[in-house]
KOLKOL-977459 format. One line per 3 residues: for each residue z, x, y of N, C-alpha, C. Coordinates in nm, 4 decimals. Layout:
<atoms>
Z:X:Y:Z:X:Y:Z:X:Y | ...;
</atoms>
This chain:
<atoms>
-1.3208:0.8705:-1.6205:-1.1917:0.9169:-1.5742:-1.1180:0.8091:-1.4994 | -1.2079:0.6929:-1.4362:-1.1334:0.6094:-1.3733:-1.1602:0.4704:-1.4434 | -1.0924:0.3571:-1.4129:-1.1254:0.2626:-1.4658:-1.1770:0.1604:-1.3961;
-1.2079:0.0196:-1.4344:-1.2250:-0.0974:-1.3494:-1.1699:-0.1418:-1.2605 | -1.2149:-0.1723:-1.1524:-1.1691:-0.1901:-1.0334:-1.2066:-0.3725:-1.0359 | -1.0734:-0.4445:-0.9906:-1.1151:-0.6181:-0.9802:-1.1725:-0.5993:-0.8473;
-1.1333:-0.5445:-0.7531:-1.1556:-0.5732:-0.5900:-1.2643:-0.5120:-0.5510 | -1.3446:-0.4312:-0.6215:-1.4631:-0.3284:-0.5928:-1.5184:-0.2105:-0.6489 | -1.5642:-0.1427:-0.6048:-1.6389:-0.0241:-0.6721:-1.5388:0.0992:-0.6533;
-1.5329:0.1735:-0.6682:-1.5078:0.3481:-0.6291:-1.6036:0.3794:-0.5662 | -1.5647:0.5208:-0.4628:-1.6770:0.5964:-0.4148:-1.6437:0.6921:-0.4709 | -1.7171:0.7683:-0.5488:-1.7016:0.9164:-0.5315:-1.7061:1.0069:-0.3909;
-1.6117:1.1128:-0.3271:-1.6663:1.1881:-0.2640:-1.7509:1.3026:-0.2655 | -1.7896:1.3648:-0.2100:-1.8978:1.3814:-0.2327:-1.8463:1.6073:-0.2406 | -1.7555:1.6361:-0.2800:-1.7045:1.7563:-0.2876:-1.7003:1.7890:-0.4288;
-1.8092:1.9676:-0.4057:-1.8480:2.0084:-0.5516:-1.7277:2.0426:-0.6461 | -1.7391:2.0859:-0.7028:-1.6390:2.1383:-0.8634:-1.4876:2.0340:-0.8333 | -1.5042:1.9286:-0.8069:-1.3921:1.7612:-0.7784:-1.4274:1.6899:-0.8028;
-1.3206:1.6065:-0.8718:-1.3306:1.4831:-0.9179:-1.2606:1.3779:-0.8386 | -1.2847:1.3240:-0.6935:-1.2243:1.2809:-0.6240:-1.2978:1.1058:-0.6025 | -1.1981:1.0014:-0.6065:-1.2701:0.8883:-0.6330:-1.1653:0.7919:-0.5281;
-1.2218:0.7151:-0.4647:-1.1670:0.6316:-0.3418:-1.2054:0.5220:-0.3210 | -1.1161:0.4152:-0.3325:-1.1158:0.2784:-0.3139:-1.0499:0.2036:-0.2361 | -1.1695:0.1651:-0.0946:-1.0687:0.1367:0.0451:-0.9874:0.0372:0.0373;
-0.9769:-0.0509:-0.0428:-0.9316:-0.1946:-0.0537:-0.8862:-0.2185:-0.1354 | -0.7917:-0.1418:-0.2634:-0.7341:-0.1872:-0.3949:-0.6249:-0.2940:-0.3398 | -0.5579:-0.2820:-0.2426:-0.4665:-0.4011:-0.2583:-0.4987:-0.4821:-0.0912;
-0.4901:-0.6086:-0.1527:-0.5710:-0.7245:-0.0715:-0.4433:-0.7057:0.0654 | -0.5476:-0.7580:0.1809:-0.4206:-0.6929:0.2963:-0.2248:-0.7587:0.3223 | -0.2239:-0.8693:0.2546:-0.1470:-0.9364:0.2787:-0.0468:-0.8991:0.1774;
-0.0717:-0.8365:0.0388:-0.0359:-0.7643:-0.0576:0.0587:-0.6256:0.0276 | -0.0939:-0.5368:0.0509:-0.0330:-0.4229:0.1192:0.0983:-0.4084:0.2228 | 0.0570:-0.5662:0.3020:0.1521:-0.5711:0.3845:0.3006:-0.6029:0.3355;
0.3151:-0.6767:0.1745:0.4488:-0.6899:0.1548:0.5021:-0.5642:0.0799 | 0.3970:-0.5136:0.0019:0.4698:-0.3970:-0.0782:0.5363:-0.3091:0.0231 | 0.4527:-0.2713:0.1989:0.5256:-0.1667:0.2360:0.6835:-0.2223:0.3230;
0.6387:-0.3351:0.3715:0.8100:-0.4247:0.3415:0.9139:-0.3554:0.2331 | 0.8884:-0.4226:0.1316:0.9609:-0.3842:0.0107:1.0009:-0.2351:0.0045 | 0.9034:-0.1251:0.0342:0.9592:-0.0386:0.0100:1.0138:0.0755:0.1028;
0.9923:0.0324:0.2095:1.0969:0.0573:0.3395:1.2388:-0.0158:0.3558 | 1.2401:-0.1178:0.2345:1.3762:-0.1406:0.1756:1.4410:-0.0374:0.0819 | 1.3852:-0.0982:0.0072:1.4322:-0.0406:-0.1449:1.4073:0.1165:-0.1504;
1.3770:0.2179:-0.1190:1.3091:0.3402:-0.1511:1.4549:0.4218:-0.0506 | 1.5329:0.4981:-0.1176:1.6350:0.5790:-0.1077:1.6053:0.7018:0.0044 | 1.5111:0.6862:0.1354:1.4765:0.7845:0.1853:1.5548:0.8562:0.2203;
1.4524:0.9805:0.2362:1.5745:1.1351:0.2486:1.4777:1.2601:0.3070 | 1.5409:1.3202:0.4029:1.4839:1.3840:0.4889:1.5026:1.5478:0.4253 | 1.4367:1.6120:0.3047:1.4563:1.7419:0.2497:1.4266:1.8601:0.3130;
1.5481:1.9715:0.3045:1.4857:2.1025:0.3072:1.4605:2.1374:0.2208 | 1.2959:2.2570:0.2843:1.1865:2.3033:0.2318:1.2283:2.4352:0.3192 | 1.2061:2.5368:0.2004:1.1521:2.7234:0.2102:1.0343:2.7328:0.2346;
0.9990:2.7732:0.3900:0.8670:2.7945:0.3943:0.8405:2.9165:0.4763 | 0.7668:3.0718:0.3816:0.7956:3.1817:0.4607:0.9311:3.2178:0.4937 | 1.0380:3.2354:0.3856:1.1502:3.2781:0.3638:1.2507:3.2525:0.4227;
1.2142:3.0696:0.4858:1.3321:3.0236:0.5788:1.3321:2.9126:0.5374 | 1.4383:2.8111:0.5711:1.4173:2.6828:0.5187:1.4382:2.5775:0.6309 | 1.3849:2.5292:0.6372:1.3257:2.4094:0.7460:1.3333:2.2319:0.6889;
1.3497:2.1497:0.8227:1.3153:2.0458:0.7670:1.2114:1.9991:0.7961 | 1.1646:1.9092:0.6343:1.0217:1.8551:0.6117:1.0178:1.7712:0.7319 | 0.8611:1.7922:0.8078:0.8620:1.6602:0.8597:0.7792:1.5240:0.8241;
0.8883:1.4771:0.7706:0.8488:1.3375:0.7037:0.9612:1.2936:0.6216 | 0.9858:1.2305:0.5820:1.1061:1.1338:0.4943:1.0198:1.1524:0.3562 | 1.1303:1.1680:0.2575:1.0531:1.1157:0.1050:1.1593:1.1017:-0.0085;
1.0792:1.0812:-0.0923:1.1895:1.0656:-0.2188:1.0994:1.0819:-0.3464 | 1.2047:1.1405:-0.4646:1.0697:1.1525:-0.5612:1.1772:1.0718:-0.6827 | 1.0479:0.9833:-0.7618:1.1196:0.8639:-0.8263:1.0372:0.9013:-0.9450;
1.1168:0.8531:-1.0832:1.0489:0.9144:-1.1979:1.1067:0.8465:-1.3094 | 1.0947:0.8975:-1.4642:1.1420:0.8560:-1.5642:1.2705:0.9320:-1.5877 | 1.3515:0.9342:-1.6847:1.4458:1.0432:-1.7044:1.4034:1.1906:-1.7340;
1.4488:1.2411:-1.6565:1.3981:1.3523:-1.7300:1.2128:1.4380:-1.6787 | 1.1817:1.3784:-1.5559:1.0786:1.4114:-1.4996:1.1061:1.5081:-1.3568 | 1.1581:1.5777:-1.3956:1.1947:1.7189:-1.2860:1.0579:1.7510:-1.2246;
1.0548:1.7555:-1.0814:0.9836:1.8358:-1.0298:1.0339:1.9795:-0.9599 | 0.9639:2.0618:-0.9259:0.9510:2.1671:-0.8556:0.8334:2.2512:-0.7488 | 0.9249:2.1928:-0.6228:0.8060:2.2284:-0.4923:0.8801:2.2757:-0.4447;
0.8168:2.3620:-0.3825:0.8576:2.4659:-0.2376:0.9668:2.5179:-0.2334 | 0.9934:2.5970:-0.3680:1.0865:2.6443:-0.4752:1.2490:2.5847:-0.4596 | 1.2117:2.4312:-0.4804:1.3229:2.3481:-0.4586:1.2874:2.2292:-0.5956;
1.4332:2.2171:-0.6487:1.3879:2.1268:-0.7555:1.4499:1.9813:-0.6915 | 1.3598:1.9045:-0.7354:1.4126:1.7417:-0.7437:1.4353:1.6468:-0.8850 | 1.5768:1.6346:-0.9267:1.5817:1.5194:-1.0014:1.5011:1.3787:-0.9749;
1.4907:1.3041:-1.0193:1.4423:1.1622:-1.0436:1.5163:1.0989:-1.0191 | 1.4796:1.0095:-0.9493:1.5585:0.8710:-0.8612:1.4928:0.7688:-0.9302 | 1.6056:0.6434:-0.9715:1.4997:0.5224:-1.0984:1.3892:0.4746:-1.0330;
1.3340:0.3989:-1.0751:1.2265:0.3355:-1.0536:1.2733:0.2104:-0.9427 | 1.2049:0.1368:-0.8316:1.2544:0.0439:-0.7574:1.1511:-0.0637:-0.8323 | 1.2270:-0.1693:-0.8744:1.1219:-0.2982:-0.8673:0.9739:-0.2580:-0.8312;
0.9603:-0.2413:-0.7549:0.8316:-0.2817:-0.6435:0.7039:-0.1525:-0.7652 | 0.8092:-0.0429:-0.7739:0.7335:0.1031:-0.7831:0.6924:0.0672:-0.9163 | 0.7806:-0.0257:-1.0056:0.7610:-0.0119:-1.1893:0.6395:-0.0789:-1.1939;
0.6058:-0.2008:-1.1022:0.5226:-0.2437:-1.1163:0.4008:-0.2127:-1.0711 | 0.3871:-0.1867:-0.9917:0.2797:-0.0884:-0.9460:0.2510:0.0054:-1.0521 | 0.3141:0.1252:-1.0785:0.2881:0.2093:-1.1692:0.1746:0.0957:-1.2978;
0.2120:0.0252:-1.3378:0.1270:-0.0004:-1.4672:-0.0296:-0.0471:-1.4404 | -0.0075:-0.0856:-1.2627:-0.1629:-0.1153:-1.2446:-0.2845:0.0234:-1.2064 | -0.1565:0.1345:-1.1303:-0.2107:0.2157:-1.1073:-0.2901:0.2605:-1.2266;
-0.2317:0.2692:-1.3327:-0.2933:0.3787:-1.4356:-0.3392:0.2942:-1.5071 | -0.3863:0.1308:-1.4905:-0.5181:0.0723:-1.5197:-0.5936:0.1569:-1.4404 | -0.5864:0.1628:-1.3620:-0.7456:0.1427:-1.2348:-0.7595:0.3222:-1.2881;
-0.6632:0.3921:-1.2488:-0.6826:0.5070:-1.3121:-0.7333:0.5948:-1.4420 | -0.7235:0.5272:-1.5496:-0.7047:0.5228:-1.6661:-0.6143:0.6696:-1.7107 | -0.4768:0.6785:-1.6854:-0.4220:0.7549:-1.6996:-0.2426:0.6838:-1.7091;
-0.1689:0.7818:-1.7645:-0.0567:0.7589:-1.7471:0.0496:0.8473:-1.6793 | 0.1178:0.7672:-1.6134:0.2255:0.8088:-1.5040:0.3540:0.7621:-1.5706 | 0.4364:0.9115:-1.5029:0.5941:0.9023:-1.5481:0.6588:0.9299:-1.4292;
0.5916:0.9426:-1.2977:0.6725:0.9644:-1.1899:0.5716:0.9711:-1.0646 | 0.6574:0.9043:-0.9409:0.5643:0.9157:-0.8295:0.6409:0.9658:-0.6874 | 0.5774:1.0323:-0.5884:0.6391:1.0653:-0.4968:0.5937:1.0170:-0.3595;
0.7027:0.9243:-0.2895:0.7193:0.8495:-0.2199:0.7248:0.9164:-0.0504 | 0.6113:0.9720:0.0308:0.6572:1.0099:0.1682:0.6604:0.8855:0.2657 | 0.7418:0.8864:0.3373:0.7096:0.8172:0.4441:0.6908:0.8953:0.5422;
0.5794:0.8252:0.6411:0.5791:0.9306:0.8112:0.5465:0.8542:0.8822 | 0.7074:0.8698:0.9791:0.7750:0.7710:1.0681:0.6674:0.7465:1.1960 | 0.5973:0.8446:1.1848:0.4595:0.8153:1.3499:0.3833:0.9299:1.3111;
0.2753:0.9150:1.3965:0.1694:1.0869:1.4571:0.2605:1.1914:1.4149 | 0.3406:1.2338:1.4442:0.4219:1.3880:1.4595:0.4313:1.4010:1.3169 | 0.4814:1.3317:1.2200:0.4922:1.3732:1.0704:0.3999:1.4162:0.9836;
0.3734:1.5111:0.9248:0.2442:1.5336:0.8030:0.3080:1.6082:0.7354 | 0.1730:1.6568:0.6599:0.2140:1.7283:0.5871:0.1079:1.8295:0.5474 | 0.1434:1.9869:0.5431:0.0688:2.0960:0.5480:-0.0089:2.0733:0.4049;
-0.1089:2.2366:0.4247:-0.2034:2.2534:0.3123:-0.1016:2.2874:0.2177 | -0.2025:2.1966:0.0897:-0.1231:2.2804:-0.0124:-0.1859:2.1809:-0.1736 | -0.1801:2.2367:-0.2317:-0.2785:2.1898:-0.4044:-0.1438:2.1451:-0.4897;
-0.1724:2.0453:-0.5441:-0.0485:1.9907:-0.6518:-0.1154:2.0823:-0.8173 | -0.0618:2.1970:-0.8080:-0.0799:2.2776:-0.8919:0.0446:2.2900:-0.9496 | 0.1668:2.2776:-0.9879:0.2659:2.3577:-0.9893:0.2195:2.3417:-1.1576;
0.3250:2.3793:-1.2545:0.2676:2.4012:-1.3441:0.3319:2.2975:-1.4597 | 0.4186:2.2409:-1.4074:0.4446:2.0983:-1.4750:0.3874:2.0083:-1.4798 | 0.2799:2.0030:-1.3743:0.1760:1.9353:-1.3348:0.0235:1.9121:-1.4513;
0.0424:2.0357:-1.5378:-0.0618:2.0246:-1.6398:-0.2208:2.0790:-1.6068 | -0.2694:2.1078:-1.6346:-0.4248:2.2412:-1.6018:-0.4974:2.1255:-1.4987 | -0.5353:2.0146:-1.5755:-0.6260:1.9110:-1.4745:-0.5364:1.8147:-1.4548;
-0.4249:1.7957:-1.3469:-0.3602:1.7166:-1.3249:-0.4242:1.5885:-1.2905 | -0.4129:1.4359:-1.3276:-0.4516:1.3240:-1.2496:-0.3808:1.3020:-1.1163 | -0.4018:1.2556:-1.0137:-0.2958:1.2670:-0.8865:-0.3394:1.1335:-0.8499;
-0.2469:0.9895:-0.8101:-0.3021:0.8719:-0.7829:-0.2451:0.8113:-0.6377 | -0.3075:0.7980:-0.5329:-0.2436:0.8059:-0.4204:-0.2780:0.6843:-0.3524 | -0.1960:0.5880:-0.3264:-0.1882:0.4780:-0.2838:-0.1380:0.4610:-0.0960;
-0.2207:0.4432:-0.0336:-0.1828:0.4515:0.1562:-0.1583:0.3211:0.1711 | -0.0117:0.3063:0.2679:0.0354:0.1980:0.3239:0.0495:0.2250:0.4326 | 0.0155:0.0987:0.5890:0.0644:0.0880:0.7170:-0.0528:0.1677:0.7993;
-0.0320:0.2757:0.8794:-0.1345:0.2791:0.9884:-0.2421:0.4010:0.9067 | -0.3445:0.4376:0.9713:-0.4956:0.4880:0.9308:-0.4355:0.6377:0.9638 | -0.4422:0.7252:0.8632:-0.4461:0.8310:0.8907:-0.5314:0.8807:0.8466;
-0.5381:1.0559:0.8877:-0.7099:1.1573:0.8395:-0.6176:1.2299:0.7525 | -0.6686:1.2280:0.6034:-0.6388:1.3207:0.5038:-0.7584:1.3916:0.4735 | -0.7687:1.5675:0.4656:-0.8543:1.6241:0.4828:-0.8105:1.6870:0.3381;
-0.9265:1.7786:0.2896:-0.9726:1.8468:0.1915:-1.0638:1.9850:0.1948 | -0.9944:2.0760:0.1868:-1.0445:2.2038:0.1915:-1.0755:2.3143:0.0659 | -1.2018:2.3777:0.0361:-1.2216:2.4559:-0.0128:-1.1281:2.5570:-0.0163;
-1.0521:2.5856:-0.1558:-0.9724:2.7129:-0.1633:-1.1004:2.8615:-0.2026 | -1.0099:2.9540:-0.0828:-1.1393:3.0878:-0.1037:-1.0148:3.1956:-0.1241 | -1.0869:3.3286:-0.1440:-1.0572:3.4439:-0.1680:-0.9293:3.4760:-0.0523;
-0.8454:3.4848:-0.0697:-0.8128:3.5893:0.0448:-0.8963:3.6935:0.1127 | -0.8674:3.6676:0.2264:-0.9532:3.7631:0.3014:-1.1193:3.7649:0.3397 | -1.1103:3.5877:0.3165:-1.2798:3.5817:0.2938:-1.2975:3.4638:0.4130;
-1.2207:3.4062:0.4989:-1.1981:3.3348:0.6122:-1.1259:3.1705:0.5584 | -1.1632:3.1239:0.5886:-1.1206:2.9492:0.5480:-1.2076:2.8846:0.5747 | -1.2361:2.7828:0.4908:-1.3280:2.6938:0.4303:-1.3410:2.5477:0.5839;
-1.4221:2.5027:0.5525:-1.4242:2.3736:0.7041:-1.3780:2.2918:0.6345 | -1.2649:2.2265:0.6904:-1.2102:2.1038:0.6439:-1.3500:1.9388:0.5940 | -1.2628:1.9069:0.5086:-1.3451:1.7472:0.5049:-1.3000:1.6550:0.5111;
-1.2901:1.5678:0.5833:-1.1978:1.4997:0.6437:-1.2009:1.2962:0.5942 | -1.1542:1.2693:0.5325:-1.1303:1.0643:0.4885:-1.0236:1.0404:0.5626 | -1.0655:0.8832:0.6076:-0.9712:0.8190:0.7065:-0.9190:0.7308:0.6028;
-0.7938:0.7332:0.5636:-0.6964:0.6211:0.4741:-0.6614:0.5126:0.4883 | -0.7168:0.4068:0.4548:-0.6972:0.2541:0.5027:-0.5411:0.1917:0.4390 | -0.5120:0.0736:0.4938:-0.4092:0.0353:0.4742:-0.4485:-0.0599:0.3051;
-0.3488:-0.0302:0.2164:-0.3641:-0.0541:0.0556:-0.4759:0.0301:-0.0169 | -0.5334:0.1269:0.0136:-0.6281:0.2142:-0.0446:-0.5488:0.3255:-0.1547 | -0.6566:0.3338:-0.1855:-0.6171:0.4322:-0.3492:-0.7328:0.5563:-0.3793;
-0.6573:0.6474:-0.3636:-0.7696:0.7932:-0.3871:-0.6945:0.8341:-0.5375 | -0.7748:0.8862:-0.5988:-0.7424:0.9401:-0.7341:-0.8564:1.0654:-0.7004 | -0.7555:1.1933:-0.7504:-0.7880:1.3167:-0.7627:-0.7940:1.3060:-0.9283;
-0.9029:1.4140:-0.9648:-0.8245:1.4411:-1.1343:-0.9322:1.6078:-1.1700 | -0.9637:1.6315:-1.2733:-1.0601:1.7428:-1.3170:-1.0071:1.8529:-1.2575 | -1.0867:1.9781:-1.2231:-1.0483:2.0538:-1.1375:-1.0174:2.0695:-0.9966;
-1.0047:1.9339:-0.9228:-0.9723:1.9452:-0.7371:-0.8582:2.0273:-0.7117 | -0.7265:2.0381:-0.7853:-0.6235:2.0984:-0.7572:-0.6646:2.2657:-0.7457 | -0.7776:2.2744:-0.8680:-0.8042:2.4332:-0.8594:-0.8734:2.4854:-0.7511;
-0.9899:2.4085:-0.7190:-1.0755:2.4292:-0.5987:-1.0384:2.4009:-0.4627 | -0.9560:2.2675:-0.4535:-0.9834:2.2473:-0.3243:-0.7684:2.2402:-0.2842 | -0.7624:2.2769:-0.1671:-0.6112:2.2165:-0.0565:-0.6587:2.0920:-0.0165;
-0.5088:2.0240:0.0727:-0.5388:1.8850:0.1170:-0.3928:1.8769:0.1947 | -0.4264:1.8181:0.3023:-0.3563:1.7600:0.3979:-0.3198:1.6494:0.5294 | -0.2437:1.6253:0.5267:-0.2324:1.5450:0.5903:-0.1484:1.6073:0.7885;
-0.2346:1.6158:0.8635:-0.2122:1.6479:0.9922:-0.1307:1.5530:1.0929 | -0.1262:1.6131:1.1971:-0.0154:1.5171:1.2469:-0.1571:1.4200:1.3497 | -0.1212:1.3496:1.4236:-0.2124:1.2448:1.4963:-0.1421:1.1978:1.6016;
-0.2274:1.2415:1.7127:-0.1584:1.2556:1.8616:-0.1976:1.0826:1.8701 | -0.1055:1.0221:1.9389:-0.1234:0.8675:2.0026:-0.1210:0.8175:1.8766 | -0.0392:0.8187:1.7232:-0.0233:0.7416:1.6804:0.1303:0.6864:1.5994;
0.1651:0.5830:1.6800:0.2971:0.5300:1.6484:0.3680:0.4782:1.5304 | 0.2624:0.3846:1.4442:0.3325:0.3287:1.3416:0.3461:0.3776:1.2339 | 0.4244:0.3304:1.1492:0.4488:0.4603:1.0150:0.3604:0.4638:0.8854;
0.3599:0.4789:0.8198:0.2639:0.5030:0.6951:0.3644:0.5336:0.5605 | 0.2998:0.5065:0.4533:0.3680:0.5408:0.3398:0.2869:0.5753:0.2242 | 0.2960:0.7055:0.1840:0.1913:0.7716:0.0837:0.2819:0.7330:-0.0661;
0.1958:0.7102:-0.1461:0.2998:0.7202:-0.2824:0.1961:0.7698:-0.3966 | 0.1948:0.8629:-0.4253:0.1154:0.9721:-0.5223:0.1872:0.9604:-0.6413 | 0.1056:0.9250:-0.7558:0.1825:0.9030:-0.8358:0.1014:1.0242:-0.9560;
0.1988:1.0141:-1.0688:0.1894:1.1915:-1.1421:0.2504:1.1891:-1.2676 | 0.1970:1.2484:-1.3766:0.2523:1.2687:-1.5030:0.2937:1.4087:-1.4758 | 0.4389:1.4449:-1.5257:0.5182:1.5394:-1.5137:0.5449:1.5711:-1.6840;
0.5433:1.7074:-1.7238:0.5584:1.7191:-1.8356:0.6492:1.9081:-1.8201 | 0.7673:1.8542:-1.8436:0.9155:1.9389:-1.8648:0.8813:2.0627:-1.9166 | 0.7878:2.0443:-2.0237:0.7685:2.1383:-2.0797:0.7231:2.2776:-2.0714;
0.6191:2.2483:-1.9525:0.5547:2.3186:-1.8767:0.6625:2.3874:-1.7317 | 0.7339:2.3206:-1.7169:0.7951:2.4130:-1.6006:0.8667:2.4941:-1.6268 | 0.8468:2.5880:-1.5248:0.9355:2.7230:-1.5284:1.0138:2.7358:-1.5269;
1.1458:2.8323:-1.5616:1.2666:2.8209:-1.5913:1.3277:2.7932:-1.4097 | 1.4552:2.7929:-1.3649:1.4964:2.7920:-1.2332:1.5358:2.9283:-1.2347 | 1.5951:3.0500:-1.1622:1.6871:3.0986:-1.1638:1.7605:3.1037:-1.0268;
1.8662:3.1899:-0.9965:1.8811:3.2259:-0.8725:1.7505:3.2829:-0.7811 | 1.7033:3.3944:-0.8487:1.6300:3.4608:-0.7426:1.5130:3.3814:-0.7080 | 1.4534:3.2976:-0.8226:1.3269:3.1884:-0.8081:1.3335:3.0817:-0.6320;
1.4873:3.1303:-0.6170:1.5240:3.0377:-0.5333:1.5255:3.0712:-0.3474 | 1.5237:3.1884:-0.3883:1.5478:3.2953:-0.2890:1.4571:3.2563:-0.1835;
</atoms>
């Protein structure tokens, strides 16, 4: 599911019915350090409202979602067109889905400006997304804890978090069933200042998404 790595091995983690694979060091530090330059330039940030529990709020975190033509997403019953590709992102994309062995038509770009920004539970299931989605997630700038939780029954309590610390140029690839089994998030982090930049990258396929309507929107 994954491919050759020049800089090192993969780890698998170690979470049942997932296919979760992590490589602390895909881009050499001096690398990491210019791409997130570059794309705290170039990257069109934008601070979105999100419906959450029948109100709409703003995200906390900056993002942007960048794609091919024609690669619509739909989260948090809000759609996003595709923003082009930046230099920095086209190229990247073709190494990602070496190391991955998969192909990408679109990636989504958060930034989080310090500690206070994250981002809640939640599974990249939607249904454009495809049954075993690949998900390829590349961390820039300071160390954050991205955790991973067992999805259960309603009404059956909540699962104990599992918790990876994200190095600066690292690359986690989700793929198989993790979206079905497990949530994942990113929490906020008291005493920490500098910013970070997630860029998850994703094959989107039109075909599969649901129609919009008014009330979908509600």
């Amino acid at each position: 599911m994954v491919g050759e790595l020049a800089g090192g091995a993969w780890q698998r983690l170690p979470l049942a019915d997932a296919d979760v694979y992590y490589s602390p060091c895909w881009l050499a530090a001096g690398e990491a350090d210019e791409l997130l330059g570059h794309l705290l330039d170039e990257v069109p940030w934008e601070r979105h409202r999100l419906r959450v529990f029948g109100r709409e709020v703003d995200a906390p975190r900056l993002s942007c979602w960048i794609g091919d033509p024609g690669a619509i997403y739909v989260y948090s019953r809000s759609r996003f067109e595709p923003r082009p590709w930046t230099p920095s992102l086209l190229s990247l994309r073709a190494r990602v889905e070496l190391a991955c062995a998969a192909r990408f038509n679109s990636v989504l770009a958060n930034l989080y400006r310090s500690g206070q920004d994250s981002m809640g539970w939640h599974s990249d299931d939607e249904p454009e997304l495809g049954a075993q989605p690949i998900i390829a997630s590349i961390s820039l700038g300071v160390e954050r804890r991205f955790r991973f939780r067992r999805r259960v029954p309603p009404g059956t309590g909540t699962a104990r978090p599992v918790g990876l610390t994200l190095s600066h140029g690292s690359l986690l690839c989700m793929a198989g069933d993790t979206q079905h089994h497990y949530q994942h998030d990113l929490p906020k982090s008291t005493g920490t200042s500098g910013s970070r930049i997630n860029l998850t990258f994703r094959m989107i396929n039109s075909a599969h998404m649901p129609p919009m309507t008014p009330c979908s929107l509600d």
